[in-house]
DOMI-199071 format. One record per residue (C-alpha): residue in three letters; y, x, z. Coordinates in pm, whole numbers, padded with zeros to 5 digits, always signed. Layout:
# DOMI-199071
ALAYXZ
...
This chain:
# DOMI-199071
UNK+09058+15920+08497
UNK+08952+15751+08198
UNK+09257+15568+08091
UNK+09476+15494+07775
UNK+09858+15512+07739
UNK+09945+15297+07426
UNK+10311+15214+07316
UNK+10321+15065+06953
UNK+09948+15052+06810
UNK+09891+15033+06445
UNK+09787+14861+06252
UNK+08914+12559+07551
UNK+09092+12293+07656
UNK+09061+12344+08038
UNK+09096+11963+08053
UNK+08770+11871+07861
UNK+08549+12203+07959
UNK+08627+12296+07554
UNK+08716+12613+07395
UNK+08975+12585+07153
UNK+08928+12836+06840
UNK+09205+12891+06541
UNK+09111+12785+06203
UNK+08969+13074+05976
UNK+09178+13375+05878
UNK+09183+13454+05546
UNK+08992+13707+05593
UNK+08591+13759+05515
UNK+08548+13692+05895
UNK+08593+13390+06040
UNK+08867+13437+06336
UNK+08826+13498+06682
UNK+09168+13380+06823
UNK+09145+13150+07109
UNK+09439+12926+07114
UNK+09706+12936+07348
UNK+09617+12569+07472
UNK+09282+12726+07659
UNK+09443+12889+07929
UNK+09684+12636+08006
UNK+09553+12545+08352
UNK+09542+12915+08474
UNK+09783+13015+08703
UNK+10041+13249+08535
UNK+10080+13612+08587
UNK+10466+13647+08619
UNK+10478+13994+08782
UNK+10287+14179+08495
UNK+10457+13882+08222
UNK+10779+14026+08318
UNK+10735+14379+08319
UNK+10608+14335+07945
UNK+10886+14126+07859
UNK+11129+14390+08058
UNK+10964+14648+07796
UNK+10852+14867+08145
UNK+10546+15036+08172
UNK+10232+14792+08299
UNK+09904+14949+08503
UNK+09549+14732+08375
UNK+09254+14844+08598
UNK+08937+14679+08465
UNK+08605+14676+08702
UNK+08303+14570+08579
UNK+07963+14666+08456
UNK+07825+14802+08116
UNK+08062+14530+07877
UNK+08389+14719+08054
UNK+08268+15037+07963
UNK+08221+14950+07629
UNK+07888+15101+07630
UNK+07723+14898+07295
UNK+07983+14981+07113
UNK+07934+15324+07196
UNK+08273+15460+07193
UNK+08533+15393+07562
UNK+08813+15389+07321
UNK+08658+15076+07157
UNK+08641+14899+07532
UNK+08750+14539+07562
UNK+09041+14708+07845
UNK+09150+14964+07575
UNK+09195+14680+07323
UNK+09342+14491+07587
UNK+09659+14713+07663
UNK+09625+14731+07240
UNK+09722+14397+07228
UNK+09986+14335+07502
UNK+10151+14625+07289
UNK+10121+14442+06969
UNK+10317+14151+07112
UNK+10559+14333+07349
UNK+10635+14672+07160
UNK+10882+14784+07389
UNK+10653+14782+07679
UNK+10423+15045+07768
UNK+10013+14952+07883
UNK+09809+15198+08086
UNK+09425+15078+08074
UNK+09210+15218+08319
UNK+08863+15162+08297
UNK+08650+15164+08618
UNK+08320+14991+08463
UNK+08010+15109+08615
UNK+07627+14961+08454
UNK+07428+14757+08676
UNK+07674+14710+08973
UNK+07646+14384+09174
UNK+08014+14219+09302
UNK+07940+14377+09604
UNK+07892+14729+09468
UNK+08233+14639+09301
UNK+08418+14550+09638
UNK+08309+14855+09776
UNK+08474+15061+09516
UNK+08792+14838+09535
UNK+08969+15092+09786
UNK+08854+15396+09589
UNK+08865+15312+09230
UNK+09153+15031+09216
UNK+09394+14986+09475
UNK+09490+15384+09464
UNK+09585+15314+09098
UNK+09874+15055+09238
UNK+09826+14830+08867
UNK+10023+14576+08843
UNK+09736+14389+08711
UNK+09350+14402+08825
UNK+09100+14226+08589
UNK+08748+14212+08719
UNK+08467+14134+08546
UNK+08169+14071+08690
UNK+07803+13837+08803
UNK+07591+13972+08506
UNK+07386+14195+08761
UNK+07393+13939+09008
UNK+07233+13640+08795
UNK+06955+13899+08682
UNK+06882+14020+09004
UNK+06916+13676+09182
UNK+07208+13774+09456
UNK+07240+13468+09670
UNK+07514+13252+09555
UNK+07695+13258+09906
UNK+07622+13564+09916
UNK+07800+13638+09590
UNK+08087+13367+09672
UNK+08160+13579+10014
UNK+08189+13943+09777
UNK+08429+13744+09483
UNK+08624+13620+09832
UNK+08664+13975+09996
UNK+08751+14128+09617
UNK+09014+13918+09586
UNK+09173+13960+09950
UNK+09143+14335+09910
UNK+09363+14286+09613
UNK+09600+14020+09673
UNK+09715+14194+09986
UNK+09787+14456+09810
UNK+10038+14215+09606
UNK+09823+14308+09285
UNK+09806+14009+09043
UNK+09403+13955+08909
UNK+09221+13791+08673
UNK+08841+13707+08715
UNK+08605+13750+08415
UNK+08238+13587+08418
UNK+07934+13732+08261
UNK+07879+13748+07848
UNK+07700+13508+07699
UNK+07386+13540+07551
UNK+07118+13272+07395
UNK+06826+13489+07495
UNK+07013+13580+07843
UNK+07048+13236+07887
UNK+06683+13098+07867
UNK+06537+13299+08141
UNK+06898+13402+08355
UNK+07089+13104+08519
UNK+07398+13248+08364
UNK+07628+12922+08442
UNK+07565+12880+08847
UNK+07707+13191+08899
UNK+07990+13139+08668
UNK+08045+12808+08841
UNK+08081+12991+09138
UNK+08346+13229+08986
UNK+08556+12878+08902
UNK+08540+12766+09205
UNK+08666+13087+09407
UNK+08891+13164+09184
UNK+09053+12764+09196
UNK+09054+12817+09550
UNK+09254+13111+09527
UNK+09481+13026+09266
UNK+09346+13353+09056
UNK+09334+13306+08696
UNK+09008+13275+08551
UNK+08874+13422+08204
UNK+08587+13227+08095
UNK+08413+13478+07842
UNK+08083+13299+07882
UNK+08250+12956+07747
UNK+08407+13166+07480
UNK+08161+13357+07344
UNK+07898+13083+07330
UNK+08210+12876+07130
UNK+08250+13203+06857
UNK+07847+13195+06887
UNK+07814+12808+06759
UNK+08121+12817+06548
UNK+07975+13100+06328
UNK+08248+13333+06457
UNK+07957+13589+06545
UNK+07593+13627+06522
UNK+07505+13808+06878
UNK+07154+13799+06758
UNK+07164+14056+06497
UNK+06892+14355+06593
UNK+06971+14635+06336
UNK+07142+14923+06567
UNK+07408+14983+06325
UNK+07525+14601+06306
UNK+07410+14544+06691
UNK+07700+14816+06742
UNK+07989+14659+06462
UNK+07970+14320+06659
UNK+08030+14541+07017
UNK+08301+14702+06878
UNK+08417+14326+06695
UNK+08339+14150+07062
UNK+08525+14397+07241
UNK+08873+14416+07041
UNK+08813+13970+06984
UNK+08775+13972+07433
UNK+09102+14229+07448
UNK+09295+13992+07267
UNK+09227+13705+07436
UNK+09217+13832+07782
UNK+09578+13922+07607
UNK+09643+13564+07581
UNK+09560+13471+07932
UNK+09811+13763+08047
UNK+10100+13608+07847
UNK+10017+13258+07806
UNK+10338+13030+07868
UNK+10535+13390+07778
UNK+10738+13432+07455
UNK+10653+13708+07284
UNK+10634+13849+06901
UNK+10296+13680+06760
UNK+09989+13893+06748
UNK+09817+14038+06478
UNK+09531+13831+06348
UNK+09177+13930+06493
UNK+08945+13960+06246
């Protein structure tokens, strides 16, 4: 089982369809904190909110495709679910976060829902986030298709009183020009409005750090290509972070660089 038990690590407006960034860190790197205020139409997470704040231990199972695993960055402990757990600790140090990571390359949502009984549920996390439509878009899944697998995901986990949170597809200029990207997204906000799941809109945020300077995701030297992964990946943990707690009091993260 590829998962990570962390206790203390060291060290867009919904209402307008914008991304809300912080103002630069001091740092050489322009920050990649998404403010509070972008999650604020998302329907809370109080189960896995209170367990954190109760200092008990919380279960993360992430699904998804190549991004979960971490695989440009070239190292699982790098993931976006292992920085995840990294950051509910930072805020909540009494609490203990066990990530397990269940990405698998290329996988359509339907591939996904069929590992749901297998590769989730048996886990019994108190919170599911699945990430998915990249191999859908590129391989041109019809929509309803693809709205009736997001649909029969989230049953499978709601009945089994398992709080989720849907993730949409990176985003990516060249991606972009020849993938319709945002109709499948769209679809993702509309299931997940429908069933009051929370909804992490990585797409919108990326192309926000991508036009704010936060990151270059066009950079082609291997070496670099692999910094902004590992960058991307600790910059989605946090935020997905965010999500998780918004509305929640808890001791203020550590800046993302």
């Amino acid at each position: 089982m590829n998962a990570i038990l962390l206790r203390r690590t060291i060290g867009p407006l919904a209402a307008a369809g914008l991304i809300v960034f912080a103002a630069q860190a001091a740092a050489q790197q322009p920050s990649c904190a998404v403010a509070e205020e972008t999650f604020v139409d998302e329907p809370p997470l109080p189960h896995t909110a209170a367990a954190l704040t109760g200092g008990r231990t919380v279960t993360v199972v992430a699904i998804g495709g190549a991004s979960t695993q971490g695989r440009a960055a070239e190292n699982p402990d790098l993931a976006w679910p292992q920085r995840l757990a990294a950051a509910l600790v930072e805020r909540f140090p009494a609490a203990r976060v066990v990530a397990i990571n269940r990405g698998v390359a290329r996988q359509t949502a339907a591939d996904m829902v069929g590992r749901f009984k297998r590769d989730v549920l048996p886990a019994r996390p108190d919170l599911v986030v699945w990430e998915t439509g990249t191999t859908d878009a590129v391989r041109g899944v019809d929509v309803d298709a693809f709205r009736d697998s997001l649909q029969s995901g989230i049953e499978l986990v709601q009945a089994a009183h398992i709080e989720l949170i849907l993730m949409d597809m990176q985003f990516s200029q060249r991606a972009n020009a020849v993938i319709n990207l945002e109709r499948y997204s769209a679809v993702m906000r509309d299931v997940a409005d429908a069933n009051d799941v929370a909804f992490f809109r990585r797409h919108d945020i990326m192309r926000g750090w991508a036009e704010s300077g936060v990151f270059d995701f066009d950079v082609t030297d291997p070496k670099k290509r692999k910094a902004v992964a590992a960058r991307l990946y600790d910059c989605i943990g946090r935020a997905v972070a965010g999500l998780v707690v918004h509305g929640q009091h808890a001791a203020p993260p550590a800046p993302a660089e």
